[in-house]
Every structure is written in C-alpha cells, then in structure tokens.
mmCIF file of the N, C-alpha and C atoms, coordinates in Angstrom:
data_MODEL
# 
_entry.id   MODEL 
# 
loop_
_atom_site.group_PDB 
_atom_site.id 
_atom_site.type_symbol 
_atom_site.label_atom_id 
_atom_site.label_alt_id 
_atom_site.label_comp_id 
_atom_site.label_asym_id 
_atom_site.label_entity_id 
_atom_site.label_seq_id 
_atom_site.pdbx_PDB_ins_code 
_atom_site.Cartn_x 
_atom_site.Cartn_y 
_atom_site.Cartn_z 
_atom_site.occupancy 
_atom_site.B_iso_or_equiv 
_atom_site.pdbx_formal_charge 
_atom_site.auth_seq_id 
_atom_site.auth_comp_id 
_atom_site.auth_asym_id 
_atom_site.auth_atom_id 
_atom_site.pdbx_PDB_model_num 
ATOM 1   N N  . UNK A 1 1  ? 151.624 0.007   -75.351 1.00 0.00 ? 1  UNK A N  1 
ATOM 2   C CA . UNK A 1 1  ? 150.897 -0.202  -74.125 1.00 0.00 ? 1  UNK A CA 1 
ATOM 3   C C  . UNK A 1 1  ? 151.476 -1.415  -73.411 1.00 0.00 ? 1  UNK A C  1 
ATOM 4   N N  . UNK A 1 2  ? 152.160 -1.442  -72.168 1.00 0.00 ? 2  UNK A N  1 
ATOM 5   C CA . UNK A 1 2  ? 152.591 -2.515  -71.339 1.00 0.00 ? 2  UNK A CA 1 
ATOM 6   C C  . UNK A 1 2  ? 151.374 -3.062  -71.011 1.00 0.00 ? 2  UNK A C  1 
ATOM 7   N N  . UNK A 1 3  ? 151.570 -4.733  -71.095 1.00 0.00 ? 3  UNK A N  1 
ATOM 8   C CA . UNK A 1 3  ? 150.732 -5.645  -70.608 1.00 0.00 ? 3  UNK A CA 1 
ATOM 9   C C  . UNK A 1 3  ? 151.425 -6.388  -69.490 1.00 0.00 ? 3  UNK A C  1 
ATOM 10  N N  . UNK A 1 4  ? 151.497 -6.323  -68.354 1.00 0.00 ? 4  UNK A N  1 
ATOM 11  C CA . UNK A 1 4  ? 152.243 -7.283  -67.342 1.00 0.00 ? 4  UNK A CA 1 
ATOM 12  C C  . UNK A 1 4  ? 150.970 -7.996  -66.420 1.00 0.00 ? 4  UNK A C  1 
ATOM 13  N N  . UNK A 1 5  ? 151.270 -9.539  -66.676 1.00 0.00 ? 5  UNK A N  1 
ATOM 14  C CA . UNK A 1 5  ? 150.702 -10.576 -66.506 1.00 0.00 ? 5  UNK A CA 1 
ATOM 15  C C  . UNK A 1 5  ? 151.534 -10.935 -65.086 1.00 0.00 ? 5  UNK A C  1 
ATOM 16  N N  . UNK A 1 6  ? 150.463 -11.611 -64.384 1.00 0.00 ? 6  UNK A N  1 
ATOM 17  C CA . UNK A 1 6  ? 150.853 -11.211 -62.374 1.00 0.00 ? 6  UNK A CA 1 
ATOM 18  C C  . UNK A 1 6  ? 150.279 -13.198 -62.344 1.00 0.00 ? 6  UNK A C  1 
ATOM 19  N N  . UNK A 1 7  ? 150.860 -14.317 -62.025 1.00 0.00 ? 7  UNK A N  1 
ATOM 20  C CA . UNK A 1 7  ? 150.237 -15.345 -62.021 1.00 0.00 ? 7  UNK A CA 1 
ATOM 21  C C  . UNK A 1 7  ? 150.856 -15.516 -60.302 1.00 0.00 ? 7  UNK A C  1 
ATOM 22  N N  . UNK A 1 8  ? 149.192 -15.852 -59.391 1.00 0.00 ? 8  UNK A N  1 
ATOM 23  C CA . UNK A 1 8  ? 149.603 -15.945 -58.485 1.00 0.00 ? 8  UNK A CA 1 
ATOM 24  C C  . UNK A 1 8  ? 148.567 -16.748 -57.319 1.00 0.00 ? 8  UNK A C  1 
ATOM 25  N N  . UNK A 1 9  ? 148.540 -17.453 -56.539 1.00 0.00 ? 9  UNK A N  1 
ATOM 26  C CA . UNK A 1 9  ? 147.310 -17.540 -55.071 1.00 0.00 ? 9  UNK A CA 1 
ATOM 27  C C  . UNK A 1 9  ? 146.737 -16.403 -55.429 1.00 0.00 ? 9  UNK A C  1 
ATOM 28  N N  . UNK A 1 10 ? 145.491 -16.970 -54.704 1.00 0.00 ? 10 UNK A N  1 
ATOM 29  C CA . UNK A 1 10 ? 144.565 -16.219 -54.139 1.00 0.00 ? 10 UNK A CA 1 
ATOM 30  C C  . UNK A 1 10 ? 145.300 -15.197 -53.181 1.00 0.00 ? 10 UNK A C  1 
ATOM 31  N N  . UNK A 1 11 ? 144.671 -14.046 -53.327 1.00 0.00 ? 11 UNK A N  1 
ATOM 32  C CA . UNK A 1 11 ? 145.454 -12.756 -52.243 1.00 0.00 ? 11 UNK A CA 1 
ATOM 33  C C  . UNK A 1 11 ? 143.878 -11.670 -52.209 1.00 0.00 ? 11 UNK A C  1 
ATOM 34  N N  . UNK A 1 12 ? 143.745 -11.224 -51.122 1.00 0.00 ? 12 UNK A N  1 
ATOM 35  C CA . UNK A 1 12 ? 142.998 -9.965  -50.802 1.00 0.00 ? 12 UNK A CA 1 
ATOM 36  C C  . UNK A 1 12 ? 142.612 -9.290  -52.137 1.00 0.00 ? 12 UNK A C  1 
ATOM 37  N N  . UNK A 1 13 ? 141.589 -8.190  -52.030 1.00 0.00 ? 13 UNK A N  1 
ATOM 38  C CA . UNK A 1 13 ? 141.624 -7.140  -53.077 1.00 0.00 ? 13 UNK A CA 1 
ATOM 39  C C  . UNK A 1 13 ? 142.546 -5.954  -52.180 1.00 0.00 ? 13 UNK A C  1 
ATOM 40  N N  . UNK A 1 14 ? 142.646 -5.700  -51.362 1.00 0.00 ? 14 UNK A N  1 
ATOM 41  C CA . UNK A 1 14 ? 143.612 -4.787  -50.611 1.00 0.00 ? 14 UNK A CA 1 
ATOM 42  C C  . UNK A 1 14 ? 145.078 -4.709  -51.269 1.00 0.00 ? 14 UNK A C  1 
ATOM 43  N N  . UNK A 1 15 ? 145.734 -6.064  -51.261 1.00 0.00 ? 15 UNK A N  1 
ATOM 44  C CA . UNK A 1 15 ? 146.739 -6.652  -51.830 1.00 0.00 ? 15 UNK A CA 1 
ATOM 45  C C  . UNK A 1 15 ? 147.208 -6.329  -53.066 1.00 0.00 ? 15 UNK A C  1 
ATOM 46  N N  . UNK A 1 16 ? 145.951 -6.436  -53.815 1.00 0.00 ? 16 UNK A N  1 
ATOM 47  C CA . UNK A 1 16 ? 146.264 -6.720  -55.415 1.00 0.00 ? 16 UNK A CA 1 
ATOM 48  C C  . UNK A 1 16 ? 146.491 -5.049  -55.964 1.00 0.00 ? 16 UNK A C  1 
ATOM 49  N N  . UNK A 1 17 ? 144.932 -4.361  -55.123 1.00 0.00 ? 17 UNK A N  1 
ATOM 50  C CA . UNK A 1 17 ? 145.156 -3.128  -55.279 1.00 0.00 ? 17 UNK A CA 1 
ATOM 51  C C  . UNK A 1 17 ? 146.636 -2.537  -55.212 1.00 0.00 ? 17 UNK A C  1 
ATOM 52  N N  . UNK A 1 18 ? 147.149 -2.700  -54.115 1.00 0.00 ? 18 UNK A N  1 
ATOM 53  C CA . UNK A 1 18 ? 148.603 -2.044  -53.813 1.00 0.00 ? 18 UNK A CA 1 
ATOM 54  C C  . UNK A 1 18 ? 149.432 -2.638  -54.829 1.00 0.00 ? 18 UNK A C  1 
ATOM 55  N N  . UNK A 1 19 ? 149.374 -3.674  -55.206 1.00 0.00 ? 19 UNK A N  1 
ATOM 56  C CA . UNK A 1 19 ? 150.710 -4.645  -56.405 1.00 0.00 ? 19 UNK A CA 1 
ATOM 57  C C  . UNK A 1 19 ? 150.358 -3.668  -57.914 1.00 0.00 ? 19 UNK A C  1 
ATOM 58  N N  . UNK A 1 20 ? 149.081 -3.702  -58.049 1.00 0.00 ? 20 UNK A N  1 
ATOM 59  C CA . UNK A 1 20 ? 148.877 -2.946  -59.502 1.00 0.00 ? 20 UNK A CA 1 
ATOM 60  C C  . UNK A 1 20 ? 149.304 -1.707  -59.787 1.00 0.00 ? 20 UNK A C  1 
ATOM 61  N N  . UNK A 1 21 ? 149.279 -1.187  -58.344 1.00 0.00 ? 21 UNK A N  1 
ATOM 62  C CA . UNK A 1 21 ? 149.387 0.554   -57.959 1.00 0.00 ? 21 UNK A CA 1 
ATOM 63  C C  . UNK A 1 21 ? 151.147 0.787   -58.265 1.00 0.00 ? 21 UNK A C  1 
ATOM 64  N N  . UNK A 1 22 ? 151.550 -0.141  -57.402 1.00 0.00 ? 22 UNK A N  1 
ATOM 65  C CA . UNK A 1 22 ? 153.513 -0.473  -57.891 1.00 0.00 ? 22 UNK A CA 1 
ATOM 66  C C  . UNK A 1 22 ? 154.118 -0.695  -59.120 1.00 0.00 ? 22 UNK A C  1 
ATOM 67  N N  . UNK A 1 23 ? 153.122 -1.527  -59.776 1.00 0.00 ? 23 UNK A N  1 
ATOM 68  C CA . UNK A 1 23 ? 153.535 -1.815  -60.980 1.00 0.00 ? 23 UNK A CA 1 
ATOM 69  C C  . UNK A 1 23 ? 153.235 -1.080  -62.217 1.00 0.00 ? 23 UNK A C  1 
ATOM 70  N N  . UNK A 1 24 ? 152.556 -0.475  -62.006 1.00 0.00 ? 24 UNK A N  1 
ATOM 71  C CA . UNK A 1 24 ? 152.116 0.735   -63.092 1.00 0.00 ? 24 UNK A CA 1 
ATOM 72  C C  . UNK A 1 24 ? 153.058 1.838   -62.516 1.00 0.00 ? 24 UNK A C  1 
ATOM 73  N N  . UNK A 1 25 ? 153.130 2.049   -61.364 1.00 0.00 ? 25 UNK A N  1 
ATOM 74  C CA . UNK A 1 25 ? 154.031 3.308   -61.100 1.00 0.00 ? 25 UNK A CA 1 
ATOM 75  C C  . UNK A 1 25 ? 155.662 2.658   -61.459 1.00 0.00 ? 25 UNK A C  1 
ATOM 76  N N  . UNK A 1 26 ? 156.081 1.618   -61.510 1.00 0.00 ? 26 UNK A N  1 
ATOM 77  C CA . UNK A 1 26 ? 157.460 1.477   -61.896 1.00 0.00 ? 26 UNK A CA 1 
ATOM 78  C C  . UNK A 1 26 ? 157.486 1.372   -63.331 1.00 0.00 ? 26 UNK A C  1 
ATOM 79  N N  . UNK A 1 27 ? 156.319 1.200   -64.232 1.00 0.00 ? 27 UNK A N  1 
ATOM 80  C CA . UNK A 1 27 ? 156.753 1.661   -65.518 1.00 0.00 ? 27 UNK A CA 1 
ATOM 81  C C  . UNK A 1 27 ? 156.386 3.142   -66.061 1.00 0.00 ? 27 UNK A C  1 
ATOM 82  N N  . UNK A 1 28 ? 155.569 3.354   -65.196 1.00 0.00 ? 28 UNK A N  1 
ATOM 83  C CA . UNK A 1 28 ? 155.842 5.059   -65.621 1.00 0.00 ? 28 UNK A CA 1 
ATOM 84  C C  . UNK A 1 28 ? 156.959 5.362   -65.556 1.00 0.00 ? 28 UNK A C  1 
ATOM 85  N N  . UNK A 1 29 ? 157.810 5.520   -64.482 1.00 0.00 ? 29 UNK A N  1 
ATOM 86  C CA . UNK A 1 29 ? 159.424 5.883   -63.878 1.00 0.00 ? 29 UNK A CA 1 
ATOM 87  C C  . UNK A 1 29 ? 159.815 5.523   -64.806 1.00 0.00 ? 29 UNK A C  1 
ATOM 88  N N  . UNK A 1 30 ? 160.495 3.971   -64.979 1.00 0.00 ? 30 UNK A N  1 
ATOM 89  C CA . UNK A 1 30 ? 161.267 3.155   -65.817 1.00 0.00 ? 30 UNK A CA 1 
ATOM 90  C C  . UNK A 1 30 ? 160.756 3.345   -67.393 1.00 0.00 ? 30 UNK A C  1 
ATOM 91  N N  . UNK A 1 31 ? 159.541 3.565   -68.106 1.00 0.00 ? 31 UNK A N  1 
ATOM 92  C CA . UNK A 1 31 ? 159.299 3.870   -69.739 1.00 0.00 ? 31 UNK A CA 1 
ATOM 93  C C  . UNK A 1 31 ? 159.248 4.955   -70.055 1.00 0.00 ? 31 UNK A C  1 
ATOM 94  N N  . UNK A 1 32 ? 158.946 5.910   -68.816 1.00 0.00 ? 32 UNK A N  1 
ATOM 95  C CA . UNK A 1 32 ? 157.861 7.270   -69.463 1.00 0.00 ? 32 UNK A CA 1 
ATOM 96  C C  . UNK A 1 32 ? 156.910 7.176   -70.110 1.00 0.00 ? 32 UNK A C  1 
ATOM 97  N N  . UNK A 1 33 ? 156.236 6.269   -69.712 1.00 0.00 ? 33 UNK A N  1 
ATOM 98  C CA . UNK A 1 33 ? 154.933 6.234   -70.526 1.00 0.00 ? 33 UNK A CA 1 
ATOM 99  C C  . UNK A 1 33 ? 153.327 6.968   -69.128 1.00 0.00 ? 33 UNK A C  1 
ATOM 100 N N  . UNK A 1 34 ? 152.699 7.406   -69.885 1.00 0.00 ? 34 UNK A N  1 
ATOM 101 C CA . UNK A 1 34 ? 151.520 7.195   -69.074 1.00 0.00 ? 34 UNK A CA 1 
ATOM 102 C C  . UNK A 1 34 ? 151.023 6.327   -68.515 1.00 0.00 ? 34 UNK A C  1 
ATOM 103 N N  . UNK A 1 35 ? 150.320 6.501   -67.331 1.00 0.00 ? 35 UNK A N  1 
ATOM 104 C CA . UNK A 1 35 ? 149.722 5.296   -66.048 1.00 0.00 ? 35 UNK A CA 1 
ATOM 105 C C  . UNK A 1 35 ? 148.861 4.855   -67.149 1.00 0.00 ? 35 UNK A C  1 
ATOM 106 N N  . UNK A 1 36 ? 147.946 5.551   -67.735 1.00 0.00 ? 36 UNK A N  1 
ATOM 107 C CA . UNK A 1 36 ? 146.892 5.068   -68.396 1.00 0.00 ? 36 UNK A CA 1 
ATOM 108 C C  . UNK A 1 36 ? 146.833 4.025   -69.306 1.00 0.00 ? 36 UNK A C  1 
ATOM 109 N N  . UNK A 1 37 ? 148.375 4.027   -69.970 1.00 0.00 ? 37 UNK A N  1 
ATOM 110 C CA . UNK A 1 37 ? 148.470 3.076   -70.804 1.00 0.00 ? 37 UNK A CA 1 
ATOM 111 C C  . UNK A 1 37 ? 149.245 1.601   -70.144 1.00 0.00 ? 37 UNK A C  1 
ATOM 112 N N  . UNK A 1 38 ? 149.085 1.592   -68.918 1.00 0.00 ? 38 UNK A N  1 
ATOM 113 C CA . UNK A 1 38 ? 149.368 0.039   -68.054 1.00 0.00 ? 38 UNK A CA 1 
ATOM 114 C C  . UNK A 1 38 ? 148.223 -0.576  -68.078 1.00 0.00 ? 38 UNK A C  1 
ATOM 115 N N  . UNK A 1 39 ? 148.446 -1.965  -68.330 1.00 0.00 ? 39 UNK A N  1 
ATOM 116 C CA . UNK A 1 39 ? 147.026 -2.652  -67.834 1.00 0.00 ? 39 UNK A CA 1 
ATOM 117 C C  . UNK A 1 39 ? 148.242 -3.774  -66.830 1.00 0.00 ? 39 UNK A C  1 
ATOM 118 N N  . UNK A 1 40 ? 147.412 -4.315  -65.910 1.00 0.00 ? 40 UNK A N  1 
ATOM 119 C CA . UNK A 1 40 ? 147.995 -5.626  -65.157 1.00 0.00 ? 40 UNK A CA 1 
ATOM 120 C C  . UNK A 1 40 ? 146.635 -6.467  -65.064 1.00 0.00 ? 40 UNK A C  1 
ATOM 121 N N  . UNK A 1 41 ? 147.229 -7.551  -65.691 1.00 0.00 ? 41 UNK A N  1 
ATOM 122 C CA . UNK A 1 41 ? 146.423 -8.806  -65.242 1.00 0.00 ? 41 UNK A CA 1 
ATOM 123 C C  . UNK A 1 41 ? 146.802 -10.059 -64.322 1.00 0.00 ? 41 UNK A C  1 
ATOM 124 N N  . UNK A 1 42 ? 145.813 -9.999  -63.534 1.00 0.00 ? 42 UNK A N  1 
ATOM 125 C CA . UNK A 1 42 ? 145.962 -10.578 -62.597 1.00 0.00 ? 42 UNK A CA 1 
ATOM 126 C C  . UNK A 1 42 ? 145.342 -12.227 -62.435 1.00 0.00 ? 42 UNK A C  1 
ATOM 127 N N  . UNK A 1 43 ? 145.692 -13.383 -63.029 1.00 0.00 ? 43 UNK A N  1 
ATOM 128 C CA . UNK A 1 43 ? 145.414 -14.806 -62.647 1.00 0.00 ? 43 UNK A CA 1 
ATOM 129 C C  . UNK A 1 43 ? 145.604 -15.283 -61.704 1.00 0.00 ? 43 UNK A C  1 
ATOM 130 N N  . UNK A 1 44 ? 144.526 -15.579 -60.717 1.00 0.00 ? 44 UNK A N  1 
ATOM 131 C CA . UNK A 1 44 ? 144.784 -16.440 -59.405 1.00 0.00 ? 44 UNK A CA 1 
ATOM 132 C C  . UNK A 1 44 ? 144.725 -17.458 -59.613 1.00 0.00 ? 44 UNK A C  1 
ATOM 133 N N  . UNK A 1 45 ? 145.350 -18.629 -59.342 1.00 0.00 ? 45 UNK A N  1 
ATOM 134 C CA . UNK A 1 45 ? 145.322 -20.162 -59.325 1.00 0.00 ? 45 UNK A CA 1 
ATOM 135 C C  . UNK A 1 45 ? 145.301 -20.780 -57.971 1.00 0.00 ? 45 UNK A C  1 
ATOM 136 N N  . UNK A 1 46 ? 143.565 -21.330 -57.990 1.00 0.00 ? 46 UNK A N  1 
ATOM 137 C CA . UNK A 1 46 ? 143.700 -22.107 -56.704 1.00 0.00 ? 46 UNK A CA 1 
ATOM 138 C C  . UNK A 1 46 ? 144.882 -23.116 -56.256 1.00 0.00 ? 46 UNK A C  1 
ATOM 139 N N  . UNK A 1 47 ? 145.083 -22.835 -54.734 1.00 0.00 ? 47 UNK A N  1 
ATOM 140 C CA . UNK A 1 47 ? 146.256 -24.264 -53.801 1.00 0.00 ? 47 UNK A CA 1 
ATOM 141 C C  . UNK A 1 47 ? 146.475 -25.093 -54.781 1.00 0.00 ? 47 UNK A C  1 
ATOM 142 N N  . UNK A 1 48 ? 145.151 -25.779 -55.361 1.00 0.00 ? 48 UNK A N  1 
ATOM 143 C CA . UNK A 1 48 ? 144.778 -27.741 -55.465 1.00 0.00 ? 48 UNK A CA 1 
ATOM 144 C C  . UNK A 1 48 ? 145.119 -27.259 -56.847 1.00 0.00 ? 48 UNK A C  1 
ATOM 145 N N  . UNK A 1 49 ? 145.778 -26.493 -57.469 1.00 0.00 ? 49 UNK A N  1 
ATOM 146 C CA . UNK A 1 49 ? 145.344 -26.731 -59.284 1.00 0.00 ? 49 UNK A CA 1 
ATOM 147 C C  . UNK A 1 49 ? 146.972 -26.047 -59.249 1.00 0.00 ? 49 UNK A C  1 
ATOM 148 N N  . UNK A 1 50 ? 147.923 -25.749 -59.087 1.00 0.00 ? 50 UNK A N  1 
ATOM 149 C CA . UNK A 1 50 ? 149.426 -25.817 -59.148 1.00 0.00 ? 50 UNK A CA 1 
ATOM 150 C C  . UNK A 1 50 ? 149.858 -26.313 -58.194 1.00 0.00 ? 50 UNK A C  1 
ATOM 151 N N  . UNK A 1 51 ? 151.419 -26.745 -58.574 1.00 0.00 ? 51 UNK A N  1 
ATOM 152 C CA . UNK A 1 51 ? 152.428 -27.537 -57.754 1.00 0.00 ? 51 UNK A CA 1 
ATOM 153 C C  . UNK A 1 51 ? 153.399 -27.005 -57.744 1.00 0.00 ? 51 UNK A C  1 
ATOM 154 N N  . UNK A 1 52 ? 154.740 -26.978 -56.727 1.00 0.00 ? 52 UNK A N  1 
ATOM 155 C CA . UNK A 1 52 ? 155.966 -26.958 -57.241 1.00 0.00 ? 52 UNK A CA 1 
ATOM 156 C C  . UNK A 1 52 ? 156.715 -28.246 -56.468 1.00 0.00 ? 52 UNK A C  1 
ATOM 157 N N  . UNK A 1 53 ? 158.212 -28.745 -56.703 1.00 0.00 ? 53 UNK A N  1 
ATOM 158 C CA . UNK A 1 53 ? 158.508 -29.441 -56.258 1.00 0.00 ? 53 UNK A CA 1 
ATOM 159 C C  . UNK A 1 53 ? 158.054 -30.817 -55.978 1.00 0.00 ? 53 UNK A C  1 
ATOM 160 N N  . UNK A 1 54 ? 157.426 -31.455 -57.019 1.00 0.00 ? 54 UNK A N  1 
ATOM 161 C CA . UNK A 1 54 ? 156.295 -32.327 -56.527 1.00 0.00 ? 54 UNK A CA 1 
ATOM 162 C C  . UNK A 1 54 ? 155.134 -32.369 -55.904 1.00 0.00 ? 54 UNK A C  1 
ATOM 163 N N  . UNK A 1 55 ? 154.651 -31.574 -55.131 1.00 0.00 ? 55 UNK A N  1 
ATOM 164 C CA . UNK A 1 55 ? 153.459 -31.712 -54.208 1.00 0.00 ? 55 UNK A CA 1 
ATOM 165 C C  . UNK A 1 55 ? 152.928 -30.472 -54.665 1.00 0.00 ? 55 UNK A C  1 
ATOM 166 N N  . UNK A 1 56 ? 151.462 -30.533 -54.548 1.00 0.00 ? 56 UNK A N  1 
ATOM 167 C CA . UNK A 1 56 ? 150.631 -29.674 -55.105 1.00 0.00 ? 56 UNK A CA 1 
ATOM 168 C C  . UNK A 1 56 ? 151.063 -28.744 -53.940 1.00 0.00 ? 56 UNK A C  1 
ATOM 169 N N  . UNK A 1 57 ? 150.604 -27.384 -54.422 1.00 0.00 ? 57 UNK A N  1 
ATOM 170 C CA . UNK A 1 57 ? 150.489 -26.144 -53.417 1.00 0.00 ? 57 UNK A CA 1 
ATOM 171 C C  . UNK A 1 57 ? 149.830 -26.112 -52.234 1.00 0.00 ? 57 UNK A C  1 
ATOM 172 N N  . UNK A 1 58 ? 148.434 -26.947 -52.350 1.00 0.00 ? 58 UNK A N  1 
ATOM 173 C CA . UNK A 1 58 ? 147.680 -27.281 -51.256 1.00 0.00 ? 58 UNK A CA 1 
ATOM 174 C C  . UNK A 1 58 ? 147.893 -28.001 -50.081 1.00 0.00 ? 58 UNK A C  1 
ATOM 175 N N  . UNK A 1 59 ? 148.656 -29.417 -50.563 1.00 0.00 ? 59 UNK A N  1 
ATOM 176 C CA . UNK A 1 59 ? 149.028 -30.089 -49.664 1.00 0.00 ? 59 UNK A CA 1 
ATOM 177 C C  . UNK A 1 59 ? 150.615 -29.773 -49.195 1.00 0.00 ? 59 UNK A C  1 
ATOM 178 N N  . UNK A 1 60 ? 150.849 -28.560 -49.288 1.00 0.00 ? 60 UNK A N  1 
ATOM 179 C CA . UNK A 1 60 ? 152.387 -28.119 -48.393 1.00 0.00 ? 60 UNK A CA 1 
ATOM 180 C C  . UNK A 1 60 ? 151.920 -27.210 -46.680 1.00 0.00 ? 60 UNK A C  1 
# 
C-alpha cells in the first residue's frame, strides 16, 4: 500500500482534492496497483511555524 506524505501551506479543499486525485492516479499508471490501496496525507504547516532561507514563511 503506497503512503505519500504531501508537507505543505495551507491550500483550499478544492486544491487538495485535485493533488490527491493526481497522485493516486500516477501510481496506479506508474505501480499497477489499485486506487484503493493509495492513501495521501496531507500536513499543512502554518506561514509563522516554517522558514526557508532564514526568514520565516510568514514574514516573506
């Protein structure tokens, strides 16, 4: 069973819907496995609580 872990902002449920929908359909294609056996998890991390480059996400 593929587990693919998605770490990302805050985004829509519109959004996420369509990303999960892609990503389960490119390992069907790419494993042959059944949709059923994809899970995607999805972690949002607020602006203020990651950084890159020095400066938090928030304050860019």
């Amino acid at each position: 069973m593929p587990i693919v872990t998605v770490q990302q902002g805050p985004r829509d449920t519109e959004l996420k819907r369509d990303l999960v929908k892609r990503v389960t359909d490119a390992f069907v294609d790419a494993y042959g496995v059944p949709a059923e056996s994809v899970q995607v998890w999805i972690h949002e991390v607020p602006a203020d609580s990651w950084g890159a480059a020095g400066k938090l996400t928030a304050d860019r």
